[in-house]
C-alpha positions in Angstrom: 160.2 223.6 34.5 162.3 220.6 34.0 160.7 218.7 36.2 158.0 219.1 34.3 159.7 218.6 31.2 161.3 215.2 32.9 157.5 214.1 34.2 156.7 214.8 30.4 158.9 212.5 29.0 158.7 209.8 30.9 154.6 209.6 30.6 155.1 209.4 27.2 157.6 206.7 27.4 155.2 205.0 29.7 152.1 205.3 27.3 154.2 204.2 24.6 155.1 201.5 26.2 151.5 200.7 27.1 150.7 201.2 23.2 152.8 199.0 22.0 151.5 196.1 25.0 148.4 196.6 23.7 149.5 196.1 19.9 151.0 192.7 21.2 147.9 191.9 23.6 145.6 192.9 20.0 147.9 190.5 18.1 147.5 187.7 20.3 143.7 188.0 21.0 143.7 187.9 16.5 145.8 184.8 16.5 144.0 183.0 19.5 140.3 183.7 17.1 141.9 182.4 13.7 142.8 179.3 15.8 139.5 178.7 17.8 137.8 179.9 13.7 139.9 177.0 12.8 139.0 174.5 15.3 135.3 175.4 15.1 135.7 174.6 11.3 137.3 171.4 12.3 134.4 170.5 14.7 131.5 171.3 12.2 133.8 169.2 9.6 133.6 166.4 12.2 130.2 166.3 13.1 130.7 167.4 16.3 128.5 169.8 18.5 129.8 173.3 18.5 128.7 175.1 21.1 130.9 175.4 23.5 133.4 176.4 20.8 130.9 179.0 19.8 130.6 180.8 22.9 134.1 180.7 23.2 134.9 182.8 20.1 132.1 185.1 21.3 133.9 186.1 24.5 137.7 185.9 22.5 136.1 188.6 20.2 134.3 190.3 22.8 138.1 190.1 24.5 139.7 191.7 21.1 136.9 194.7 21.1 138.1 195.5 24.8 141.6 195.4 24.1 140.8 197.7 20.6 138.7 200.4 23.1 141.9 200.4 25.5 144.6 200.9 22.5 142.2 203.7 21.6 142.1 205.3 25.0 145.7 205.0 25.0 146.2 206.6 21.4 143.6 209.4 23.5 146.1 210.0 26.7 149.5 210.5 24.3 147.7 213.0 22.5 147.0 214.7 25.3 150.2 214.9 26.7 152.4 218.4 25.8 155.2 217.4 23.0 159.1 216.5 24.0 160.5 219.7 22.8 
């Protein structure tokens, strides 16, 4: 039994870890679309074609969702797993 309590603990400590990568990853992916938003704006401003840009913030967004469906699955596997006690 304390091996299993041991194996226990340290998935948990692994899967919090991985939470709180993701928060980061989710954080960064938010900060890299209000910069391209920004730029875009900029671009329009400027007269200056957009579509590259466009696509762009499609696939950073697209990249955000992803990261948001892995945070979730790892919110999913620490429920799972039985409590320290």
């Amino acid at each position: 039994m304390p091996r299993d309590r041991e194996w226990n603990v340290l998935q948990r400590e692994r899967e919090q870890q991985a939470l709180s990568m993701a928060d980061e990853h989710l954080d960064a992916g938010r900060a890299r679309i209000r910069r391209q938003v920004a730029l875009l704006r900029d671009l329009r401003a400027s007269g200056h074609d957009t579509a590259q840009a466009v696509r762009l913030l499609a696939l950073l967004r697209d990249s955000v969702a992803v990261e948001r469906e892995h945070r979730h699955l790892i919110q999913i596997r620490l429920a799972t797993l039985p409590a320290d006690d």
